[in-house]
VMD Tcl script that draws the C-alpha trace (Angstrom):
set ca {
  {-20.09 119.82 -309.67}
  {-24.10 120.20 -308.80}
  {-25.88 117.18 -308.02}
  {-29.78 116.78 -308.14}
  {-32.48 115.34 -309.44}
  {-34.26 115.10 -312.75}
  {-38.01 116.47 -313.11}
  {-40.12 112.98 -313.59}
  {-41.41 112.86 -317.08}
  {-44.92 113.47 -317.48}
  {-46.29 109.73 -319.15}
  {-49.32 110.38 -320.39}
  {-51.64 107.31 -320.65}
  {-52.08 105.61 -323.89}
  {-54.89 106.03 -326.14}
  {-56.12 102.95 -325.81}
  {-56.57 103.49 -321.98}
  {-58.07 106.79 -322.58}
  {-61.03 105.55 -324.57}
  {-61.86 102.92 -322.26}
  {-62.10 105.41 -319.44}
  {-64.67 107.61 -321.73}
  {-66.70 104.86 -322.82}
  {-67.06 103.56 -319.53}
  {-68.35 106.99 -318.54}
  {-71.63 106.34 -320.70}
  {-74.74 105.26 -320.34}
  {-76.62 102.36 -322.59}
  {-80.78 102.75 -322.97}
  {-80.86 99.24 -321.08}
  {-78.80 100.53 -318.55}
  {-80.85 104.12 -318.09}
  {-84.07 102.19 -318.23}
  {-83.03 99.64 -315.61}
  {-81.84 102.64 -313.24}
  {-85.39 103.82 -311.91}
  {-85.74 107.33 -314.13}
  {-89.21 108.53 -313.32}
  {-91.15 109.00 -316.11}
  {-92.57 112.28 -317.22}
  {-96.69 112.55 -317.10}
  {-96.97 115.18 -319.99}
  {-93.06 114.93 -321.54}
  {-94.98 117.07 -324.56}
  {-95.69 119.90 -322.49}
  {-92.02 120.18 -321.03}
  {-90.44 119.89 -324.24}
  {-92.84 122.78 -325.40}
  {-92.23 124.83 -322.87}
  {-88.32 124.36 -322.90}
  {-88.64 124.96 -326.26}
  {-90.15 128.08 -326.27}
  {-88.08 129.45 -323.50}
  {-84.72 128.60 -325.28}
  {-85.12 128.48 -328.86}
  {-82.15 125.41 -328.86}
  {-80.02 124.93 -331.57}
  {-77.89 121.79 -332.98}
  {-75.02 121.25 -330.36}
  {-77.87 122.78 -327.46}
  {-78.11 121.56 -324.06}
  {-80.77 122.48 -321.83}
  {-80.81 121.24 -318.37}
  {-84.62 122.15 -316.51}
  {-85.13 121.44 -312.59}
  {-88.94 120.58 -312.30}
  {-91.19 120.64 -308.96}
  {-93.60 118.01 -307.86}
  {-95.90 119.39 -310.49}
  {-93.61 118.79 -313.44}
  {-93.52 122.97 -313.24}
  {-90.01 124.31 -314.82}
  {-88.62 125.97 -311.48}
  {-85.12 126.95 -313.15}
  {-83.37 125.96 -316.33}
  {-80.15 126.90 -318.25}
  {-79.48 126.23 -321.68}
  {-75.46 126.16 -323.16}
  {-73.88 125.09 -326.43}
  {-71.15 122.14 -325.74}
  {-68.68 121.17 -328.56}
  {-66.66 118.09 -328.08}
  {-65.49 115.74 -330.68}
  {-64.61 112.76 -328.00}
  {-67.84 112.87 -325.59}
  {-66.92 112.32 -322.12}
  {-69.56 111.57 -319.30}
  {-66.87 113.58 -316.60}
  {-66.42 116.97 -318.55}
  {-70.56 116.91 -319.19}
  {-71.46 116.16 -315.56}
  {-69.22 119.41 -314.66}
  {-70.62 121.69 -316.97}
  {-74.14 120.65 -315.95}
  {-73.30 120.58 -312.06}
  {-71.86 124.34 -312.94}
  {-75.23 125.53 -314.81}
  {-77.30 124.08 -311.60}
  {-75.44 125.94 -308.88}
  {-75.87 129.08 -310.54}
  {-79.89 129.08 -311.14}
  {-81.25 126.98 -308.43}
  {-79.86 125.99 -304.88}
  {-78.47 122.43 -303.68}
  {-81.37 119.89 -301.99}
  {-78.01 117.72 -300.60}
  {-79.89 118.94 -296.71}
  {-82.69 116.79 -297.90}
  {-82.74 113.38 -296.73}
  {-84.74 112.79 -300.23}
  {-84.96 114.66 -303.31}
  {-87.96 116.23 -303.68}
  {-86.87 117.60 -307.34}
  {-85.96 116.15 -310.71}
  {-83.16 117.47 -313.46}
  {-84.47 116.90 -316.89}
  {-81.60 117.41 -319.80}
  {-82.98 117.77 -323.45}
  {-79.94 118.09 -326.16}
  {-80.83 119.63 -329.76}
  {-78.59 117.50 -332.21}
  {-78.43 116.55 -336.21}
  {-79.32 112.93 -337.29}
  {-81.65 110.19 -336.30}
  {-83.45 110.06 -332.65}
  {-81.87 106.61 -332.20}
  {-78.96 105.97 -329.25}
  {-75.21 107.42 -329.44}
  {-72.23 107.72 -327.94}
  {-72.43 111.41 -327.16}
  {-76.59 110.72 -325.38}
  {-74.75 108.22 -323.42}
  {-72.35 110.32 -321.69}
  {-75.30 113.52 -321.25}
  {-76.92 110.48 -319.33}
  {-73.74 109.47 -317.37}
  {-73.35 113.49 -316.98}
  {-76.68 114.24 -316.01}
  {-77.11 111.45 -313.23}
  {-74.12 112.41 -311.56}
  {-74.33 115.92 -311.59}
  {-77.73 115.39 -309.79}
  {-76.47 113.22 -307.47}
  {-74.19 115.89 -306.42}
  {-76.28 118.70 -306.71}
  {-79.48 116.15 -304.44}
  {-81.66 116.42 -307.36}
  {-83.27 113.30 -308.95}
  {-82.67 112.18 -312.37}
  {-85.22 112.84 -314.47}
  {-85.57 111.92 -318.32}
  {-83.07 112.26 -321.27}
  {-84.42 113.76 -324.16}
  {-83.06 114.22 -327.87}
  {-84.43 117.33 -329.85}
  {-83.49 115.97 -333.73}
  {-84.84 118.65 -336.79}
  {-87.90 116.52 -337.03}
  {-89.37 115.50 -333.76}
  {-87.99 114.79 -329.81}
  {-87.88 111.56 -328.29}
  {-87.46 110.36 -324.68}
  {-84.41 107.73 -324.79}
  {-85.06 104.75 -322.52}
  {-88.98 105.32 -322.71}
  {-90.12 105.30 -326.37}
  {-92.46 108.04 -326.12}
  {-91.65 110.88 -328.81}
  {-93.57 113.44 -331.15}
  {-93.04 116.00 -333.69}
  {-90.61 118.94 -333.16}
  {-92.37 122.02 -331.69}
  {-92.59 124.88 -333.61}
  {-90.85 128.34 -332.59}
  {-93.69 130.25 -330.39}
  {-94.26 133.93 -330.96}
  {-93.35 134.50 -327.42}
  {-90.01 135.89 -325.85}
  {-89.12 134.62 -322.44}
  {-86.23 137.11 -320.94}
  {-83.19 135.59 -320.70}
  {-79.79 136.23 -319.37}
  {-76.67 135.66 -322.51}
  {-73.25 135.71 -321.16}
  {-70.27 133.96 -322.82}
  {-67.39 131.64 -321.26}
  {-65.02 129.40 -321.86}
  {-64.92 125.10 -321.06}
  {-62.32 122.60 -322.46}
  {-61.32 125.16 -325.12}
  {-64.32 126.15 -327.02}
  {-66.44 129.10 -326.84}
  {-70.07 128.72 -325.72}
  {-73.25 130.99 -325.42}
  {-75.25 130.29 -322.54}
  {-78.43 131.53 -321.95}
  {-80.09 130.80 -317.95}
  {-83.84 132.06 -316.56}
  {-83.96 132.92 -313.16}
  {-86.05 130.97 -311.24}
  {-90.05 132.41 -312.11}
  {-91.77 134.43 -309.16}
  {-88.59 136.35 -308.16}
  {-89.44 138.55 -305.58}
  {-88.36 142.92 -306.42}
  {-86.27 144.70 -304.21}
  {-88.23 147.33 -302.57}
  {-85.55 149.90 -303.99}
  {-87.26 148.93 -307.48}
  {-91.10 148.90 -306.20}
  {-92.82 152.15 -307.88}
  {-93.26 154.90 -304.99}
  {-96.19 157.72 -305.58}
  {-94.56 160.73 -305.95}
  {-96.21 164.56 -304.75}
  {-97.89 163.02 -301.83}
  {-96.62 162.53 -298.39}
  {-96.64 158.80 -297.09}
  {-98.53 158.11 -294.05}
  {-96.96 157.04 -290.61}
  {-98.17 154.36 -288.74}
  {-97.49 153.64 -285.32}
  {-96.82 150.49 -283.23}
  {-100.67 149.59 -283.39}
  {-100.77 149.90 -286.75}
  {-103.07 153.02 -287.37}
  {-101.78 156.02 -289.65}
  {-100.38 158.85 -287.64}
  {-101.09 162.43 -288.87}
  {-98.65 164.66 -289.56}
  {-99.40 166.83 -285.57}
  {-98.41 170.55 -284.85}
  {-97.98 171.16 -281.56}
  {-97.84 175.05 -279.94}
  {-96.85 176.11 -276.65}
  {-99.81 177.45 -275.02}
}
mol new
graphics top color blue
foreach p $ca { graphics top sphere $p radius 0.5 }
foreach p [lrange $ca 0 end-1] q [lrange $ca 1 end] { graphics top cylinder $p $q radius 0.2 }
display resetview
């Protein structure tokens, strides 16, 4: 005869429960307003620009770090599909997309830059459930990352709108111009997603990739800085 003990049995929390913990994980326009967002000085020209740079479709995230100068210093754009929204699952994905195109500020004693999220969805530019938890997502992702919160903005087929502020304007219209990007495919809470990332802009070459002139010899320089012939010496 064996005695021993039986494996617990895994409960798993009731629906009910469940929902409340996603709801609560969202974020009301009163509530986003109230929190101190700064507001964008030319929100036009960033949603341009992101535009351009990612071409976003329905179901498109694009989280942009900006500078002092409202100047797009990295960005990263990903599809997300999710039939319950949850503020947790979209603050990891973003936090993920930030620590691969731009370093942590958490040294800072203040952040000195902002995350801005635009999402490209179907329907009306008015408030839902699934903007609520992209602005739970989004202001704890930059809390972890020591970013700032910047604006929420909703990309709908006819024109974008910052939630919380009321400023909005027509959809921009697909430039002629092609920004390089980076596509790679992976895998979060069992769908499949393209994302597409820019590197932060002004990345410095490797001087392996730097063009050398070739069929003339390079001239040494010594430690005062003046070119040093190529010398022949003889014995005499």
């Amino acid at each position: 005869m064996s005695f021993g003990f039986a494996p617990p049995l895994q409960v798993s929390p009731p629906p009910s429960a469940d929902s409340a913990a996603r709801l609560g994980r969202m974020l009301e326009p009163a509530e986003w307003a109230s929190a101190g967002i700064p507001l964008l000085r030319n929100p036009r020209e960033v949603v341009t620009g992101l535009h351009d740079r990612h071409r976003p479709v329905p179901s498109t995230a694009i989280v942009a770090v900006l500078d002092t100068h409202e100047r797009v210093t990295a960005s990263a754009s990903f599809t997300e599909l999710t039939a319950a929204p949850d503020g947790w699952e979209f603050r990891n994905v973003l936090l993920a997309h930030l620590r691969r195109v731009i370093p942590h500020d958490l040294r800072l004693r203040a952040p000195v830059r902002t995350a801005v999220l635009l999402y490209c969805r179907e329907g009306e530019p008015l408030w839902t459930e699934t903007d609520g938890a992209w602005m739970w997502g989004l202001r704890d992702a930059c809390t972890l990352h020591g970013l700032r919160c910047g604006a929420y903005i909703t990309l709908t087929p006819d024109r974008w709108q910052v939630l919380g502020e009321g400023r909005g304007g027509r959809r921009p219209r697909a430039s002629s111009l092609n920004e390089p990007v980076t596509e790679s495919r992976s895998t979060t809470a069992g769908s499949r997603k393209n994302r597409r990332t820019t590197a932060p802009p002004d990345t410095p070459r490797p001087a392996a990739d730097l063009p050398v002139a070739r069929g003339r010899p390079m001239a040494r320089r010594t430690g005062s800085g003046t070119p040093e012939a190529h010398r022949h010496t003889a014995a005499r």
